[in-house]
N, C-alpha and C positions, 0 to 999 in steps of 0.2 A: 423384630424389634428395631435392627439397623434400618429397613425402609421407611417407617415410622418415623423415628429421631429425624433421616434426613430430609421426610415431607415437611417436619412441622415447624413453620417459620422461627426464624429468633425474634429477640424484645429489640434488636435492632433493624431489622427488616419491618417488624410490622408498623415502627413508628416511622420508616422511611416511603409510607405509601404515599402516593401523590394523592392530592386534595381531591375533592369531588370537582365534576368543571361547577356544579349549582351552586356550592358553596363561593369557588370563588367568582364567580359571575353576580351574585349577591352582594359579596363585599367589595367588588370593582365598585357595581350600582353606587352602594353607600356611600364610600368615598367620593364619588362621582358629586350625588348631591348635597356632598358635605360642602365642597369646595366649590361650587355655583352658590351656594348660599352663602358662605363665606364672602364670596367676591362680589353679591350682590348688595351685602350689608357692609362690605370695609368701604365700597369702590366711588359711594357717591360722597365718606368722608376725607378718603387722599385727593376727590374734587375740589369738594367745597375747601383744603386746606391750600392746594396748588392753585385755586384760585385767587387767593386770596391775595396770594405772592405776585401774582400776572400782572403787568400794564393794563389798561383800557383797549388800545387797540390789540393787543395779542390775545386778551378774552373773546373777540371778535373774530378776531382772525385762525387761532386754536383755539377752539371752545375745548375742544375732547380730551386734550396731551394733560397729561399728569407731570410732569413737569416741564416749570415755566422755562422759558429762554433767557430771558432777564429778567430775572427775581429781586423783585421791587417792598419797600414799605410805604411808600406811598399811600395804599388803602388803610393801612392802621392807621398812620397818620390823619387820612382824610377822615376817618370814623371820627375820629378825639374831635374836629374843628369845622364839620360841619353841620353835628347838632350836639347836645349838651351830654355826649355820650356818658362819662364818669358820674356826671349827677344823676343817669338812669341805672347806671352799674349799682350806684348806693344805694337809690329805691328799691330795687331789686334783691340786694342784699338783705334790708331790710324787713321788708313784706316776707322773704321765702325765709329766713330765718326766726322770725316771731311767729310768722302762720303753721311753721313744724314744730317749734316749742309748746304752741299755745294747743296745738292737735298732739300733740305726744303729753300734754299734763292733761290736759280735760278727759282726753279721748280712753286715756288710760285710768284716770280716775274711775268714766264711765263703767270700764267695763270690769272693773275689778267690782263694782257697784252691783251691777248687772250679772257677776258670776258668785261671790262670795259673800253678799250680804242678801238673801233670801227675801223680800219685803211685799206686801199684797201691789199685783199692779206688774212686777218686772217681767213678766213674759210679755204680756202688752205693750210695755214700753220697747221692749228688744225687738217687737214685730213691728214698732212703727219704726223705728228705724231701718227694719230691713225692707218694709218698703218704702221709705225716702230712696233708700239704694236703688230702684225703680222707677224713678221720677226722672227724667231727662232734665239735666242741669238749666237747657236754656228756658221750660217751663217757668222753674223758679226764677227767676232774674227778676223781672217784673215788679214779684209782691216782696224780693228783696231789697229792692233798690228802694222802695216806699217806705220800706222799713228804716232802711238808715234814712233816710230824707228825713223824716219824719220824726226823730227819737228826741223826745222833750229834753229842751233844755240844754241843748246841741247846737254847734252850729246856729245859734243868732235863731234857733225856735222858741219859742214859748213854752209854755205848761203842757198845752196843746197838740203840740208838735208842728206850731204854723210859725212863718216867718222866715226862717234862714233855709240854710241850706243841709240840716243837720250834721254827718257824720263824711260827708261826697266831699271828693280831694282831699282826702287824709288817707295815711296807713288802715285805720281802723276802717275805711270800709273796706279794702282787701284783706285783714286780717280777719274780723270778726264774723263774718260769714262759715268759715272753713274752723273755726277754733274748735269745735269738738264736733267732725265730721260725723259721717253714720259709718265709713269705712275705717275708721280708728276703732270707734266702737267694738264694733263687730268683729276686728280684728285683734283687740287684746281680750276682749271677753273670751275667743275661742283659746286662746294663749292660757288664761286664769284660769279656766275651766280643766284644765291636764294639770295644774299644781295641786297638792293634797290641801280641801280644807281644815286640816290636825294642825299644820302651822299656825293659822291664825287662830283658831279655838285654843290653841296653849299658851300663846300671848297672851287675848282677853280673859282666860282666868289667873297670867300673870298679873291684870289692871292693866295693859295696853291699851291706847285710844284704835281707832278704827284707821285716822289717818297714820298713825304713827307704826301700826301692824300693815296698812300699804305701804307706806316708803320705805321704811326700812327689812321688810320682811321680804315681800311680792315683789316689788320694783328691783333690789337687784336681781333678782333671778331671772328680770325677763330684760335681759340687757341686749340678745339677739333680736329678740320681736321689737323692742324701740328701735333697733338698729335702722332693720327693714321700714317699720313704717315713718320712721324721722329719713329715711334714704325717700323713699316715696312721696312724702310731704313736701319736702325739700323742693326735690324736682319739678312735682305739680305745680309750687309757687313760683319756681324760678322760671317757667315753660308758659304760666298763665301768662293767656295777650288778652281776651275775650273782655272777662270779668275789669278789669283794670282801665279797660279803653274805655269804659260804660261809665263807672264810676271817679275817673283823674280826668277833669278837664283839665285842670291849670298843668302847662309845660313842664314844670320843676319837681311834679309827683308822679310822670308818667315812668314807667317801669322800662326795662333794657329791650323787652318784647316788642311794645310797640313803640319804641327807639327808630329798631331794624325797621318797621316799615315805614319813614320818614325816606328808606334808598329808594322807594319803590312806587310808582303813579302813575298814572293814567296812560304815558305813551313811552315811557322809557323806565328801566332799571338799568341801577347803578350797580352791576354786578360785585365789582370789587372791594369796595368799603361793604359791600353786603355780606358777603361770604365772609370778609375781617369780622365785622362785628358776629356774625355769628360762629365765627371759631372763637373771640372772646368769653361770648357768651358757654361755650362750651368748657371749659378751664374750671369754673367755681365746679359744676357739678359731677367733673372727674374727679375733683380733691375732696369731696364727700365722698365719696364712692369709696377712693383709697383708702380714707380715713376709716370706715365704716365696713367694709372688705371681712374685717376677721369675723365680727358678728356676722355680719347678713351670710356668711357660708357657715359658719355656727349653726346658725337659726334653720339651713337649709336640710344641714345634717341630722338635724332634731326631727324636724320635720317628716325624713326618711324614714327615721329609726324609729319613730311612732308608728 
């Protein structure tokens, strides 16, 4: 019995074994490429911000150093007064703030449509949506841009749609393109689809309208998924240069996008007001993010536990 007792380890010896070398060889790895990743995704924004700060010749002369030697405002400055920056800051403001409102009402309309009201037709309609989701954006441009051109009664057209210029140089042709995307859709329909249809069947034989059993029934409970997809919205308007180059000729409706590439032509770029304006440009859509932060990790938490 005494040989026994003293072979057989305590609960303090056994939890003092050292590790396997595979397991910590594993978790060295992981850390390893945590921290390469890390530093590949911080590394080119402590650039572009210690950029920003540099003189002209110090950009030239240390492109690489993270910080500058004589840290300058100069390039903010220069952004403000050498092209109409503030009046692109508002367009921008503008366009990326109506295009996620107008995608966060329609989109969500849609798919509360599309999941709670059963009607002949809605599987077919949700399929063509999902394949619009398969159609390369730049395909469509084309027969979209005809589309605003062309919208009677618009823009100095006719009945017709001939004569002016329709809907081109306005907010409305960057807004309404995007106002009830196919990716909103599809996105709160999957969202409506996990809420019990017993809410709204107990309303409508309280006498409930349909819109009024959406907004005040549906809508708040999905305060995570507007999060995320008004955080996505957002971004996508604030980030479009494409779409906006196509359709804003006139100077005074071009967006903050293609602002930034006025730094930049054919034999030189202007690093410094370049990298400013787009640290600028970075600020709105970190203070949506903050703003939006509790939802969209809400939303993500849900997500899991589904």
């Amino acid at each position: 019995m005494s040989t026994a007792t003293l072979s057989t380890p305590s609960p303090d010896q056994a939890y003092s074994r050292p590790r396997r070398p595979k397991h910590l060889i594993r978790r060295t790895a992981w850390w390893i490429a945590v921290l390469l990743i890390s530093i590949t995704t911080v590394a080119p924004l402590l650039w572009t911000l210690a950029t920003s700060f540099k003189p002209a010749g110090e950009i030239l002369s240390h492109p690489l150093s993270f910080i500058p030697d004589a840290p300058t405002l100069k390039n903010y400055i220069h952004v403000f007064t050498t092209v109409p920056f503030a009046r692109y800051f508002v367009n921008t403001i503008i366009v990326a703030v109506a295009g996620a409102a107008a995608n966060l009402f329609f989109g969500s309309m849609a798919g509360y449509a599309l999941s709670k009201l059963h009607f002949r037709g809605s599987h077919a309609v949700f399929s063509a949506y999902l394949a619009s989701m398969m159609i390369p954006g730049i395909v469509t441009m084309i027969p979209t841009f005809l589309i605003l051109r062309h919208i009677p009664l618009v823009g100095g057209n006719g009945v017709t749609g001939d004569g002016g210029v329709g809907s081109i140089n306005t907010y409305w042709a960057v807004i309404l393109p995007g106002a009830a995307g196919a990716f909103a859709v599809f996105f709160m329909k999957q969202f409506f689809d996990d809420l019990p249809d017993e809410m709204g069947e107990a309303a409508r034989v309280d006498g409930s309208g349909e819109f009024r059993i959406f907004w005040s029934i549906y809508m708040p409970l999905s305060k995570s998924s507007l999060a995320v997809l008004g955080l996505l919205s957002f971004q996508a308007g604030w980030n479009n240069f494409m779409w906006p180059l196509i359709v804003l000729n006139d100077p005074d409706m071009m967006t903050i996008q293609v602002g930034l590439a006025a730094f930049v032509n054919d034999y030189t770029t202007d690093y410094g007001p370049l990298m400013a304006g787009t640290v600028i440009t970075m600020v709105p859509v970190i203070i949506v993010f903050l703003f939006t932060q509790k939802w969209v990790v809400q939303g993500v938490a849900q997500t899991g536990g589904k």
